[in-house]
Backbone as a printed PyTorch tensor [residue, N CA C, xyz], in Angstrom:
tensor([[[ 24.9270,  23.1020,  95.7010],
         [ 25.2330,  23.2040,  94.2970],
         [ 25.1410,  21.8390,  93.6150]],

        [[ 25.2330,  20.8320,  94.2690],
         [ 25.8920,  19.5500,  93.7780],
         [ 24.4250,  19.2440,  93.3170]],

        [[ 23.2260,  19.4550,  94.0020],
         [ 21.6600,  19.2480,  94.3190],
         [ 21.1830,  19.6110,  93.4310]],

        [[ 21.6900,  20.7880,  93.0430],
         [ 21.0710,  21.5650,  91.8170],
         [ 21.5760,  20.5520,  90.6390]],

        [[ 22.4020,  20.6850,  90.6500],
         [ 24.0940,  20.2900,  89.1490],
         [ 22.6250,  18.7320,  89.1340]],

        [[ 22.6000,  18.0830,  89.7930],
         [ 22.0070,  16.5680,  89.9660],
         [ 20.3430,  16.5520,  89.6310]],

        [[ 19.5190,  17.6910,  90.2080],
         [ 18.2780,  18.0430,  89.5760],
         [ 18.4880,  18.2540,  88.3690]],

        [[ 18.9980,  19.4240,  87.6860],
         [ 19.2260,  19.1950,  86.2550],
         [ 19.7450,  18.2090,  85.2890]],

        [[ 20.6670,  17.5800,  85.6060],
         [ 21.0290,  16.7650,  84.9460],
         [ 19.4540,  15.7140,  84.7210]],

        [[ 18.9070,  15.0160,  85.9160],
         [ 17.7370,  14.6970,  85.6790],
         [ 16.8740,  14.7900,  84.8980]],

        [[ 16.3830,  16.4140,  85.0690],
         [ 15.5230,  16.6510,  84.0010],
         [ 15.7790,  16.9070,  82.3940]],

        [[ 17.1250,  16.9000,  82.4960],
         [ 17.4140,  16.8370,  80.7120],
         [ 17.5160,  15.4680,  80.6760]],

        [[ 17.8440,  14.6040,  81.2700],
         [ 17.9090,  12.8170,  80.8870],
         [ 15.9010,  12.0400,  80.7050]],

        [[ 15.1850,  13.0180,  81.4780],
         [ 14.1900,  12.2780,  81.4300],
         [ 13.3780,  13.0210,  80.5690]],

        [[ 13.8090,  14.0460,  79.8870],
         [ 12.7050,  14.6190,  78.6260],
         [ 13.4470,  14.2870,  77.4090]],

        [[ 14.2600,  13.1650,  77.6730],
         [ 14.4740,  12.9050,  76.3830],
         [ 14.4400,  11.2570,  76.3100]],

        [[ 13.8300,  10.6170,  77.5290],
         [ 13.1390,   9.4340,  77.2700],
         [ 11.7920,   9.6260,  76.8740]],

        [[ 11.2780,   8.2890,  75.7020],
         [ 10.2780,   8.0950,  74.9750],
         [  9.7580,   6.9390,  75.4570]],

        [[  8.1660,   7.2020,  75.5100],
         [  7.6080,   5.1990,  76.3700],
         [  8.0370,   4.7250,  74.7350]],

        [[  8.0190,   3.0440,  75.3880],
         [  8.1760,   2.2530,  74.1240],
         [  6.6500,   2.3690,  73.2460]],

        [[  6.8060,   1.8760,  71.9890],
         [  5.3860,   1.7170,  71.5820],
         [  5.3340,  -0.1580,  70.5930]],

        [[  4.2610,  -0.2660,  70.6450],
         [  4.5120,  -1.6660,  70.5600],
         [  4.1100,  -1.8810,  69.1110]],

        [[  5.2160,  -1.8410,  68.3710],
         [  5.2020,  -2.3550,  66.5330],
         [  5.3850,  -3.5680,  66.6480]],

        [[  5.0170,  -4.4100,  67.2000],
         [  4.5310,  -5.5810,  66.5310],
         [  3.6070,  -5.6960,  65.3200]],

        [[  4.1910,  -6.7200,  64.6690],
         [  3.3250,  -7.2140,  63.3610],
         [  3.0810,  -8.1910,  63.1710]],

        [[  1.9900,  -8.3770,  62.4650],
         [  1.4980, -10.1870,  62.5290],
         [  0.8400, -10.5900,  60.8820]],

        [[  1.0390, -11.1520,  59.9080],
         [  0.2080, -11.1440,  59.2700],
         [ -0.9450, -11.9420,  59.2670]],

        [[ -1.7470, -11.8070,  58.2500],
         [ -3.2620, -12.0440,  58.3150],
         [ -3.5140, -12.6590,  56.7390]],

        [[ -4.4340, -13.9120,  56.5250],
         [ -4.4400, -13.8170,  55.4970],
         [ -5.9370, -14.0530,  54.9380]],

        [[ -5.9540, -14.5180,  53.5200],
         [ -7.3030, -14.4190,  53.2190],
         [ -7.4040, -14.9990,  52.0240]],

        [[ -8.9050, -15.5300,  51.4510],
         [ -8.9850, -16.7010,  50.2150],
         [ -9.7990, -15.6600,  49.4460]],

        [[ -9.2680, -15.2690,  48.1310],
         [-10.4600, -15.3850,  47.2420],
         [-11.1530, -16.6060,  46.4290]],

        [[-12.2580, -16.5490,  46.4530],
         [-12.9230, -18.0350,  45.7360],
         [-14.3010, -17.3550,  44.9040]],

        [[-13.7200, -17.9080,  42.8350],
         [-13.9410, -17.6020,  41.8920],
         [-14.7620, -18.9250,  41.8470]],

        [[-16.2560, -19.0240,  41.8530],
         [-17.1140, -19.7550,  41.6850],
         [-18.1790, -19.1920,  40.1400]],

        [[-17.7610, -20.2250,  38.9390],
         [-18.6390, -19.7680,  37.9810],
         [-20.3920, -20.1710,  37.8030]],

        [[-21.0120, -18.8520,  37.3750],
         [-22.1190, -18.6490,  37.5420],
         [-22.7390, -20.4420,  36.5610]],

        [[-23.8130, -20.3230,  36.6450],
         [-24.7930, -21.2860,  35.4690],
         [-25.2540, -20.4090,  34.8580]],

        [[-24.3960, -21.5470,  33.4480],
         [-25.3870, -20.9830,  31.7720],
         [-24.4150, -19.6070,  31.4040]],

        [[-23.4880, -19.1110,  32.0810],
         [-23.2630, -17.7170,  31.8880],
         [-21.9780, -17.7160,  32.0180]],

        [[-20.8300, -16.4620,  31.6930],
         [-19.6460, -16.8590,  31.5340],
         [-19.0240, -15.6150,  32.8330]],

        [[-19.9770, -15.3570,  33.4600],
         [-19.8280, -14.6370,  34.7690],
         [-19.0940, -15.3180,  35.9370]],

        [[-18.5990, -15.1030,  37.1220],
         [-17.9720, -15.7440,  37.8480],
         [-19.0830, -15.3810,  39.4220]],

        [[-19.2190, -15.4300,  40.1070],
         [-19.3960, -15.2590,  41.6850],
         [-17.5820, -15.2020,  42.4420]],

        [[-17.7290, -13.7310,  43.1120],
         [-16.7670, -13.9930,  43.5890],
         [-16.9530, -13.7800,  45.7730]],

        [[-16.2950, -14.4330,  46.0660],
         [-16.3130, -14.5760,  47.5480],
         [-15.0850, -14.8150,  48.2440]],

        [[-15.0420, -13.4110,  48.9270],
         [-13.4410, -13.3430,  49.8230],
         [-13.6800, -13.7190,  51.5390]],

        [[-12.9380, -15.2690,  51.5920],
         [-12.6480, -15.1730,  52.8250],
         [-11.8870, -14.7540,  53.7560]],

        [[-11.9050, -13.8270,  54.7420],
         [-11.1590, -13.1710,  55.3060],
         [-10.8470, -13.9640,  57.1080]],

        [[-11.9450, -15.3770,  57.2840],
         [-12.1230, -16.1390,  58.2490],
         [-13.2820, -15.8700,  59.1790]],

        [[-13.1870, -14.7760,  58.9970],
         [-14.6870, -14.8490,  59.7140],
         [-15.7070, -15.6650,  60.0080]],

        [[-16.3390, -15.2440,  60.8970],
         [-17.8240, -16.6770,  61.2420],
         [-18.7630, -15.7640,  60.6310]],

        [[-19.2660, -17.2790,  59.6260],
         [-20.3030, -16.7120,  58.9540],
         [-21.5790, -16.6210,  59.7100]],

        [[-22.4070, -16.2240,  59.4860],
         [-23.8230, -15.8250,  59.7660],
         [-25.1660, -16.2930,  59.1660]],

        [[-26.1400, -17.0860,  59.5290],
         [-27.3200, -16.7110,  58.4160],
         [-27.8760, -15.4810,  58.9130]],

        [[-27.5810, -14.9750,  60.1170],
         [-28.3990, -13.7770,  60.6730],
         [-28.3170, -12.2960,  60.2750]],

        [[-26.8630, -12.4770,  59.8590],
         [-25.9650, -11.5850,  59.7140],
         [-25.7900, -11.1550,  58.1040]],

        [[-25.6050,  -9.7740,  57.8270],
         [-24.6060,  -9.9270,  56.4130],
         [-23.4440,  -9.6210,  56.4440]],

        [[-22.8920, -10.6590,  55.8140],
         [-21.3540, -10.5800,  56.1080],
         [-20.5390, -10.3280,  54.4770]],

        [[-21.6110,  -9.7620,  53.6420],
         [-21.1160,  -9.8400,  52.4190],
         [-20.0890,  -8.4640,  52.3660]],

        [[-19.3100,  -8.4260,  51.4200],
         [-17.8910,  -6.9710,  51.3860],
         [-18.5910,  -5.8980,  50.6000]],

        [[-18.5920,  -5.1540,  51.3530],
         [-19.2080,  -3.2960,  51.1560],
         [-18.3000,  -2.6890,  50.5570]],

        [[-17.8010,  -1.6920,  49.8050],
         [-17.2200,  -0.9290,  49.2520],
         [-17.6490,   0.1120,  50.3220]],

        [[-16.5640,   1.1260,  50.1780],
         [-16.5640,   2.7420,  51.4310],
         [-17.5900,   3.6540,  51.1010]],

        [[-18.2710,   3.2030,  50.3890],
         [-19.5750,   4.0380,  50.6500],
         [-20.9000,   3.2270,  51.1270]],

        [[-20.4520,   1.9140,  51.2990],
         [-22.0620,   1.1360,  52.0880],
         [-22.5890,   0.2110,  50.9150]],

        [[-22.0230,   0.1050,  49.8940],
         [-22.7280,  -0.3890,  48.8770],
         [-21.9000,  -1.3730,  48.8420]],

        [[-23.0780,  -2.5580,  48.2690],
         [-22.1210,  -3.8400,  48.1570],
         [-21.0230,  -4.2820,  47.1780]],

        [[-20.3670,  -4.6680,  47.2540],
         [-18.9840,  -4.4560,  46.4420],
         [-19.2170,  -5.6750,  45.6670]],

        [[-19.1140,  -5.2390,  44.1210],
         [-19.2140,  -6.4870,  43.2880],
         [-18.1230,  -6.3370,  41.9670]],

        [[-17.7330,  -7.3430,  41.5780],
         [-16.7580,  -7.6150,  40.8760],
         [-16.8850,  -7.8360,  39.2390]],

        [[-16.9200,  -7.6470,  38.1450],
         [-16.8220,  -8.1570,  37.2840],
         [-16.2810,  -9.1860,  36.4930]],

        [[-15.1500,  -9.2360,  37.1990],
         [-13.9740, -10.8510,  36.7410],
         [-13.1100, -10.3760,  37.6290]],

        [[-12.6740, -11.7930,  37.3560],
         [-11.5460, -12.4950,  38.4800],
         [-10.8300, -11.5120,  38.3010]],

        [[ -9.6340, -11.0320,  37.2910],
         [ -8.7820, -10.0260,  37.5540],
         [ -9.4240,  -8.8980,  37.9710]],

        [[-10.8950,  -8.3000,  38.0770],
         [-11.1680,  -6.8230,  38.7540],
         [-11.2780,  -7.5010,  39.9890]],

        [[-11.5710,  -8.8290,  40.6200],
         [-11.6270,  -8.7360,  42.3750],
         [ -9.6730,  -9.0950,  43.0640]],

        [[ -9.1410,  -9.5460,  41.9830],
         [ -7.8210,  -9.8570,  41.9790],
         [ -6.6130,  -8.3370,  42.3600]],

        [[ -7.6830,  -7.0790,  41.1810],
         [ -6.8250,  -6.1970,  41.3420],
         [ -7.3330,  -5.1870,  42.6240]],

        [[ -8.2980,  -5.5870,  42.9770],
         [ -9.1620,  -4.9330,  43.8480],
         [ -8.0010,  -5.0660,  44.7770]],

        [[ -7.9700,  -6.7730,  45.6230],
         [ -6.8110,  -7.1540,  46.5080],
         [ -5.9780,  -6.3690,  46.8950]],

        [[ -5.1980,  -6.1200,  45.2130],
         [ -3.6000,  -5.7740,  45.3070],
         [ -4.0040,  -4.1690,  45.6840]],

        [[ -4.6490,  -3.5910,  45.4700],
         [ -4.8810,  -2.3860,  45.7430],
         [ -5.1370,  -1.7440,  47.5450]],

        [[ -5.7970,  -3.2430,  48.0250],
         [ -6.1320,  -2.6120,  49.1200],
         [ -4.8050,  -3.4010,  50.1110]],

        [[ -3.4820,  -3.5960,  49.3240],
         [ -2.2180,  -3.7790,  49.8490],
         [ -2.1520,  -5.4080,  50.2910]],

        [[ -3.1250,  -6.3650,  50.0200],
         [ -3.0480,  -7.5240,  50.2880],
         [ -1.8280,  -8.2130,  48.9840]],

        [[ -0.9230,  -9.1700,  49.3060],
         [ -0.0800,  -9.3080,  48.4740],
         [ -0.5530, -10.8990,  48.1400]],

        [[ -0.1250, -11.5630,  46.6800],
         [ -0.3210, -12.9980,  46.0570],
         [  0.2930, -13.7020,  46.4930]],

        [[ -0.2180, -14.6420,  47.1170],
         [  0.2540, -16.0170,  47.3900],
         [  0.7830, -17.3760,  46.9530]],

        [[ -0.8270, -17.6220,  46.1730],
         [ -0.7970, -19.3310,  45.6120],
         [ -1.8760, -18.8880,  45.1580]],

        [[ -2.0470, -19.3690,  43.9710],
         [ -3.7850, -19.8580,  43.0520],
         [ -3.6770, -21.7340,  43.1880]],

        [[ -4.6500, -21.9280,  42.7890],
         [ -4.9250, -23.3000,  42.7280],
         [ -6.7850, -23.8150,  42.2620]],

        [[ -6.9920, -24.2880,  41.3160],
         [ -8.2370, -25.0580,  41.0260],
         [ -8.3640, -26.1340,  41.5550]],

        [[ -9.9740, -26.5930,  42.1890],
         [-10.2710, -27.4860,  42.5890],
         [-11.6040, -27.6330,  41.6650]],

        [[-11.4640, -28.7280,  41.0220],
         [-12.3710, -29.0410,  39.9150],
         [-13.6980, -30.4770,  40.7240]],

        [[-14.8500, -29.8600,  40.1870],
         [-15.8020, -31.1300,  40.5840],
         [-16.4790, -31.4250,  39.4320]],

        [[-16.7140, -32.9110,  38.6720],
         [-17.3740, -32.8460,  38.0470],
         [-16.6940, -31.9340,  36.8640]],

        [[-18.2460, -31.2150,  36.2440],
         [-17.3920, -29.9400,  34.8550],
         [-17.1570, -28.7520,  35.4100]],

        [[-17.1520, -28.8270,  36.4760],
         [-16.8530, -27.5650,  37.4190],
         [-15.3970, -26.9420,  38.2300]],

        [[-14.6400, -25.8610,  37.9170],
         [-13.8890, -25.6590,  38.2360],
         [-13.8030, -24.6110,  39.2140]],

        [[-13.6560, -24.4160,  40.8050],
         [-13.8240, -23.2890,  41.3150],
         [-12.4570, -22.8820,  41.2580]],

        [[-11.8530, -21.7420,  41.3980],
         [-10.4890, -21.3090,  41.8330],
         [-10.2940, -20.6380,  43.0380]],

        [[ -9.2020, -20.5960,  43.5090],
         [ -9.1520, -20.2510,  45.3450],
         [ -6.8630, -19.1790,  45.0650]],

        [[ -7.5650, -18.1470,  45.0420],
         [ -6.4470, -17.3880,  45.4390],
         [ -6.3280, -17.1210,  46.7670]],

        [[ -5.1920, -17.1600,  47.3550],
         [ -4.6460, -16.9140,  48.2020],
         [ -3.7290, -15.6600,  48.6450]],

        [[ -3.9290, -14.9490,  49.8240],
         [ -3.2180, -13.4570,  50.0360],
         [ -2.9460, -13.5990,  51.1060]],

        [[ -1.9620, -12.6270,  51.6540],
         [ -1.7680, -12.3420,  53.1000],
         [ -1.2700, -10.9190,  52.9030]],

        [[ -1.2900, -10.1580,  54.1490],
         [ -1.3010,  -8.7210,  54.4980],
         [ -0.7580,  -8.7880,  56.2810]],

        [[  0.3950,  -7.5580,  55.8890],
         [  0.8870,  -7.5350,  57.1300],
         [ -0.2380,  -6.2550,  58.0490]],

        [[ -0.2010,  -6.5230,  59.3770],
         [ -1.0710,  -5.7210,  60.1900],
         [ -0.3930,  -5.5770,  61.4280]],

        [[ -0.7730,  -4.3760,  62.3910],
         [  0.2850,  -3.9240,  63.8480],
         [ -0.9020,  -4.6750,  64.3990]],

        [[ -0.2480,  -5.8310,  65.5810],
         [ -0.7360,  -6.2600,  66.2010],
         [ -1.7960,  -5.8160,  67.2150]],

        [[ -1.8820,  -4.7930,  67.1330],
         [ -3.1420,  -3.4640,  67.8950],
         [ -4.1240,  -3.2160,  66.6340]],

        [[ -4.5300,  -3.8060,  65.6950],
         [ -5.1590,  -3.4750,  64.8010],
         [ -5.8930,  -5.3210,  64.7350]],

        [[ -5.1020,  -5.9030,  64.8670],
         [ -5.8870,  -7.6180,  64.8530],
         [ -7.1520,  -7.3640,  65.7280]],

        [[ -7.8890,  -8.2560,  65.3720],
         [ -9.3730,  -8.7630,  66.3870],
         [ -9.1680,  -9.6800,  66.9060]]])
């Protein structure tokens, strides 16, 4: 009886353990850089995310259907960001000459099983 009483008890203690799962989080961050066009009051915009660049490669940002993702002004690649959950950091200009580029700054939290 005692064998039995002790098998059961068992099996109700071990169907109600769960494996661990590993939520770790790490964040990640990333530059936007607002480079203005010549002659024109357009901007170039370019998000670094760190990556190694490529000449071989295109490493330019696609929108979810394959098409290349382009911006109209700083606040549409700004709100783009906030949308795809990346949060504001720091802005800051670095001026050359008559030239002013700007460099926003983001970071985004990610489960450490999702990093590269």
């Amino acid at each position: 009886m005692k064998k039995l009483f002790f098998l059961m008890l068992l099996i109700a203690l071990s169907s109600s353990l769960f494996a661990q799962s590993d939520t770790s989080r790490v964040e990640q961050y990333c530059q936007v850089i607002a480079t203005p066009r010549l002659l024109s009051n357009k901007v170039t915009i370019d998000i670094d995310f760190g990556d190694e660049k490529s000449y071989w490669r295109d490493t330019r940002l696609k929108a979810y259907d394959g098409k290349l993702k382009k911006f109209n002004t700083i606040i549409d690649a700004l709100n783009f960001m906030g949308k795809e959950g990346w949060k504001f950091i720091n802005a800051y200009p670095v001026t050359t000459g008559n030239t002013s580029i700007y460099h926003f700054a983001f970071k985004k939290e990610f489960a450490l099983a999702d990093v590269k």
